[in-house]
C-alpha positions in Angstrom: 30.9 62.4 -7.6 28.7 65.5 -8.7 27.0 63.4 -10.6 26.2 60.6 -8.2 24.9 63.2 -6.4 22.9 64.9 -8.4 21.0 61.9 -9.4 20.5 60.7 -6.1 18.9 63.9 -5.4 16.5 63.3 -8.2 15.8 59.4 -7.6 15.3 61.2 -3.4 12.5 63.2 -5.3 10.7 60.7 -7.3 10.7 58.5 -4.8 9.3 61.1 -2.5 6.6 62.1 -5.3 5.9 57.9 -6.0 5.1 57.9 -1.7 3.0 60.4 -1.7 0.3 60.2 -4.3 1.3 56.5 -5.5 -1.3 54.9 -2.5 -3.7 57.3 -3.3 -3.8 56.5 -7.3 -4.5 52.5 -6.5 -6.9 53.3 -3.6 -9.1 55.1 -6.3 -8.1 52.7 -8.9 -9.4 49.8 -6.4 -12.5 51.6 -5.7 -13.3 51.7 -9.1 -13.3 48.2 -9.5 -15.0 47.8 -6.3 -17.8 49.9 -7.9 -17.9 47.8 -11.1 -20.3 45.0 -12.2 -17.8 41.9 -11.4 -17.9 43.0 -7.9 -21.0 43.2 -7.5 -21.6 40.4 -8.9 -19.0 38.2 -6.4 -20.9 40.0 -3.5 -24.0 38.3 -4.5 -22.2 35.0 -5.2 -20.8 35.5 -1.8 -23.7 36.0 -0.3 -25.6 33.0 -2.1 -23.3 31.0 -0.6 -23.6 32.3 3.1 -27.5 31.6 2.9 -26.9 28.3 1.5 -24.8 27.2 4.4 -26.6 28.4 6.8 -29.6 26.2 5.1 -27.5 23.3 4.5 -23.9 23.0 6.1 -23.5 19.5 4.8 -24.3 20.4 1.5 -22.0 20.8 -1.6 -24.5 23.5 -3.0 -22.5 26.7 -1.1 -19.4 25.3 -1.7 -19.6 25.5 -5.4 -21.4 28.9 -5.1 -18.1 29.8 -2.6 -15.8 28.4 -5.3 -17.2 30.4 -8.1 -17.5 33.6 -5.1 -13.3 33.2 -5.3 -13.1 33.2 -9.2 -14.9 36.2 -9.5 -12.8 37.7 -6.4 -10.0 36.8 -8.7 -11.2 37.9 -12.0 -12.7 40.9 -10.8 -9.6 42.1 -8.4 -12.5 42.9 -6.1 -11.5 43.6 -1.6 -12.8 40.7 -0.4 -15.5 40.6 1.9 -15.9 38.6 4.9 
């Protein structure tokens, strides 16, 4: 029983540790990536493919410019933009 307790104490500790600076680890880890050339590069893509809508709604051109938009979202782990 003095064990149990002890190690719940510890896992109560870690897991208070892990809360605490665990979000703030992957919110710099995301703005890293963010920050990096595959992002920016899907932001353009994204963007191409906004102008070429609004030009041409009927169009396939923005949709393949969207579809490669979403593999560099992917690749990239980028926040995507609206």
């Amino acid at each position: 029983m003095r064990y149990f307790l002890i190690f719940a104490v510890i896992f109560l500790i870690l897991g208070l540790i892990l809360a605490i600076y665990l979000p703030a680890y992957l919110e710099k880890k995301q703005k890293l990536r963010d920050g990096s050339l595959g992002c920016f590069e899907y932001q353009e893509m994204l963007q191409m493919s906004k102008e070429s809508f609004q030009l041409n709604s009927t169009g396939s051109k923005w949709k393949r410019e969207g579809m490669a938009a979403a593999g560099l979202l992917k690749k990239h782990g980028c926040t995507p933009q609206e």
